[in-house]
Structures are given as C-alpha cells and as structure tokens.
N, C-alpha and C positions, 0 to 999 in steps of 0.2 A: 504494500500500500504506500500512499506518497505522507505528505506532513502529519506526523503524530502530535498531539496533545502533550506538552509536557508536566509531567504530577508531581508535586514532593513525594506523596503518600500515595500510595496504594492498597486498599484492603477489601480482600472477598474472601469466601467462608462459605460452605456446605455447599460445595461444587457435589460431591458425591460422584467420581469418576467410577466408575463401573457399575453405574445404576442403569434402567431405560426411564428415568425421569430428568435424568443430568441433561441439558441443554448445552452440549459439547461448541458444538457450532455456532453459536452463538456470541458464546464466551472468546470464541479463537477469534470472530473480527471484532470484540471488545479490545480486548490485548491489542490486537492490529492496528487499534486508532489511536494508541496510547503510548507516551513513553516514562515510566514511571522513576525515582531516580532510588525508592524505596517499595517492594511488595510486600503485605502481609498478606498470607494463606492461612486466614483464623480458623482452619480443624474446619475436619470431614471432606477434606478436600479429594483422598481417595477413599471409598467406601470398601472397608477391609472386610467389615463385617457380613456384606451383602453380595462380595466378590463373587465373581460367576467366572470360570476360567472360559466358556464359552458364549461369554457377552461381555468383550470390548474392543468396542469397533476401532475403526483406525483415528478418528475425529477425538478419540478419548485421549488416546497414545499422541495425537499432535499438540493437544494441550500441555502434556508433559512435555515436551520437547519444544513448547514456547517457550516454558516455564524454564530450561534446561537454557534456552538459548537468550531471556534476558538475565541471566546468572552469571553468563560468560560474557556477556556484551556491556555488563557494567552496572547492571541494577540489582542490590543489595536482596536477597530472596529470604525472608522467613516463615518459615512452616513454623505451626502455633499446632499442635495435636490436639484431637479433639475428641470425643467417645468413638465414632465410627472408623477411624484409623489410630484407635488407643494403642494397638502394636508397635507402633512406631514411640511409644514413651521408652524405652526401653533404650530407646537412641539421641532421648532427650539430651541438650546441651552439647551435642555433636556441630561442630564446624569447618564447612567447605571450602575456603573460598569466600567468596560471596554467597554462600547458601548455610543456612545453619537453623537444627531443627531444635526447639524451644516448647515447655506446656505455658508458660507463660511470659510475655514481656514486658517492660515499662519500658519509654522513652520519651524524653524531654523535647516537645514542640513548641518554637519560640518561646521558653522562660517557662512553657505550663507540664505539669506532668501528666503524661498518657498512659493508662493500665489496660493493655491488652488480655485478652482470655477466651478462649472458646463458648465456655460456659454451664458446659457438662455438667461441673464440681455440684452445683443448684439441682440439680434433677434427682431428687431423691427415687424414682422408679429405674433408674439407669446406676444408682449405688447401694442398693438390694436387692434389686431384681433382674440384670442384664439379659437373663431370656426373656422377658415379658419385655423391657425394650425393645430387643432383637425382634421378637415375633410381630409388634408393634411396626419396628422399621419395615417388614415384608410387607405389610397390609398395606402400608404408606405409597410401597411401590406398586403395589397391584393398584391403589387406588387413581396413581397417576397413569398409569395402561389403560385403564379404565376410562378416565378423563379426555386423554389425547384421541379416544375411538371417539365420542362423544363431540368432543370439537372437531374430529375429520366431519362427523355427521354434520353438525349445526354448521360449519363451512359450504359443506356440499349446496345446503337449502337456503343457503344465504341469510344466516342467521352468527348473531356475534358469537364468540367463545365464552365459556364459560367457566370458573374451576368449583369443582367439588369440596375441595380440601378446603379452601379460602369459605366456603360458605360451609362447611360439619365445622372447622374452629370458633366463627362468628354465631353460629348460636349454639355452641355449646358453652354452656356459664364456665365450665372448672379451666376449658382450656385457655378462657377469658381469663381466668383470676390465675390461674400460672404464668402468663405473660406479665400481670400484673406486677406479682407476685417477685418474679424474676427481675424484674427492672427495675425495682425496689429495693430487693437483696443487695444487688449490683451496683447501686449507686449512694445506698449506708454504705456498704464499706470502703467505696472509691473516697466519697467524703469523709470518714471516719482518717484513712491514707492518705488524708490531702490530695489525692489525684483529680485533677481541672474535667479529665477525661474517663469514660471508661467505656472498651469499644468491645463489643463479644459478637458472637455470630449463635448458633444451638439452636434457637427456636422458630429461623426462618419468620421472622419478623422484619422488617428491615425499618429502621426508625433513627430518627435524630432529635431527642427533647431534653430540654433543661430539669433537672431535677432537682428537689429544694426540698431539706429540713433543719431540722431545730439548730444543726451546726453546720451547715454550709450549703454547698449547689455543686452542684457538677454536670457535665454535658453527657447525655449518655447516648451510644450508636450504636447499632444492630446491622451490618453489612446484610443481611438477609440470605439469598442464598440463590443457585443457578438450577433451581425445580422448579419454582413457581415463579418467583419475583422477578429474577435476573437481575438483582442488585449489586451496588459496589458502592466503596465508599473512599472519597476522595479527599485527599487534605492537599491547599496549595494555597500559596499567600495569604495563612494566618487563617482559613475557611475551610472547614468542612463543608460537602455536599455528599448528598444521596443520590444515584443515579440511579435510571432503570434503561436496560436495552431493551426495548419494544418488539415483541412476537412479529415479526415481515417471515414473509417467503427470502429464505435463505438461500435458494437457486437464482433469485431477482435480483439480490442485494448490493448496492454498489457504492463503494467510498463513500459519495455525497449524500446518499440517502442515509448511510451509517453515521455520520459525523454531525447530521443535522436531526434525524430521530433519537440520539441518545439524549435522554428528557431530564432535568431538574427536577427530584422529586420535593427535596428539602433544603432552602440551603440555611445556614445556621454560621452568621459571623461569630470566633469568638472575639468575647472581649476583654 
C-alpha cells in the first residue's frame, strides 16, 4: 500500500487467530494503513485454547508474519498474554529484539502513567472453572458461524447485518453488570496505582470513558476485539482514539476506501 498513518501507540486484543470468527482480512489492511512506532497485542491474540490444526487459513498465518515483519522493520512489538493463549505465560518476560512477550505492562505517556493488562485476572469463571470457560468459548464460536450464515442471508435479500452476540449481551442483565462490574475493578485499582490510564482488552467491549471516585479518575480503554467490533486503539499527540474498521467486501477494497472508512468511534483528549 502507499502513505501509512503514523501512530505512537498501537493497541488490539482478542484477535483470536485460529478461530472462524477472527476477521483475518481485515485486520491485514488495518496494519497496511498504518505505521505504528509502538504495538501492543493485549492477549488472545492467538487462540491456543480453541486451536484446530485443521482450520488456519493462510490470511491467519499472514497476520503473523505482518506482525513478524513490523518487529524487524523497527516497531517495538508487545504480546501482553491473555486467558486464550495462557501457554505462552510460561515464556512470560522473554525478549527478542524488538519483540518481547509480557502478562503485564506499564508505561509512561507524556508525564502520565499507563497500566496495560488483558484482563482475565477479573473473570472469576475462567479462575475456577477453565472448562466451563473453555466450553463457553466453543458456543461463542459456533454462535459467530451461526451469525455470518444469517448475515450471508439478510445480505442476499437486501436487508442490513445483524449480530446475535451484541444483542444475547445487551439484554442479558449479568453480562451487563460484569462489564460493569469489570471496569470498575479496573479503574479502583488503576486509581488506587496512581495510573492516569488503564487499557485491557477480555471482554470485547471496546470503550474509552473517564472514571471517577472518592480518590481520583483515571481514563479507562477497552481495544475491543477482531470478532465482532474490529476495534483498535490509538494513542498519538497526547490523544487516545477508538477506531473501528467497517464490514466492506474485502475483494472490492481499495486504499482510499480503506483510509477514508476507518471511523472515529471515540476520541478522548487527555488532559
């Protein structure tokens, strides 16, 4: 591709590379529009748990080997581990190069402190019950099979797309009040840490809002994830944004339409 984007910050999370709900393609002319000078990959970015040796397509494997080749080209790459590739803790605080695999990070942006984390630690049914997760994650993926036959339909008869998952979340109360619930957690103890920031990914949320109590505020972000949302999250001259890459026909897609559909979800000066 021609002029990239240049980012300080880079950060996406719950890619889930060897799903069929991963949005591979997608993601590759994300990257392609972008030059980042920092990547964070906030966990679940390969799904260890759900691995199928006979389902990953080549589009999965070019990701990697984006990821491989802004490593060597000069932008700084962090894996952040996450429940769905917890194997790789094992190799936590491992350093490449420019690549270095971490369960958690902080880092100071202009003057303010940033606490990065997946966000797992929070999910009490994934810290006593990892099959009942696990079985959970399978349903998740059947529900997105499910969904994609659905919107081939609603496509067909000229009718908009629809998601399933996005609408069983919104009116289920608990999975309401564990979002809630989560970003709550998350941002007591960023503020308790003095951290200005705290940015996780886990619950395919993707969000950017100010949080406030009795001892402080803090920014809190949620990169969201590459199954439903196709989010990212950008940090450059002092500003967070929330991105989304917009569902186009991927055989149609060209530069200009890529560089001009990448949408402003949230943007959020700090101060």
């Amino acid at each position: 591709m021609g002029r990239k984007r240049k980012i300080d910050l880079l950060v996406i999370s719950d890619v889930h590379l060897g799903t069929f709900g991963c949005h591979a393609k997608e993601l590759l002319l994300y990257l392609d529009s972008v030059a980042p000078k920092k990547l964070i990959l906030n966990g679940d970015f390969i799904d260890i748990w759900q691995f199928r040796k006979r389902y990953f397509p080549k589009s999965h494997l070019e990701v990697i080997k984006k990821i491989i080749d802004l490593s060597t080209s000069g932008t700084e790459v962090i894996y952040i581990t996450g429940n769905h590739d917890e194997m790789l803790r094992k190799f936590s605080e491992t350093f490449m190069g420019s690549f270095s695999i971490v369960d958690k990070l902080v880092l100071e942006l202009d003057g303010k402190k940033a606490w990065f984390f997946h966000g797992d630690v929070f999910d009490v049914s994934i810290q006593n019950a990892k099959w009942i997760a696990k079985l959970g994650g399978w349903g998740y993926d059947f529900l997105i099979l499910l969904n994609r036959f659905l919107n081939w339909c609603l496509v067909r008869i000229g009718r908009k797309k629809y998601s399933l998952s996005k609408k069983i979340k919104s009116k289920v109360k608990s999975a309401m009040k564990f979002i809630d619930d989560f970003e709550k957690t998350a941002t007591d103890l960023a503020i308790e840490n003095d951290y200005k920031y705290v940015v996780c990914g886990h619950i395919h949320q993707p969000r950017i809002v100010r949080k406030t109590n009795k001892k402080g505020t803090c920014l809190y972000l949620n990169s969201g994830d590459w199954i439903e949302n196709l989010t990212a999250l950008e940090y450059n001259d002092k500003r967070w944004e929330l991105i989304r890459f917009p569902e186009l026909d991927i055989k149609q897609i060209n530069e200009p339409q890529l560089l001009t559909a990448i949408t402003v979800l949230k943007r959020s000066k700090s101060k």
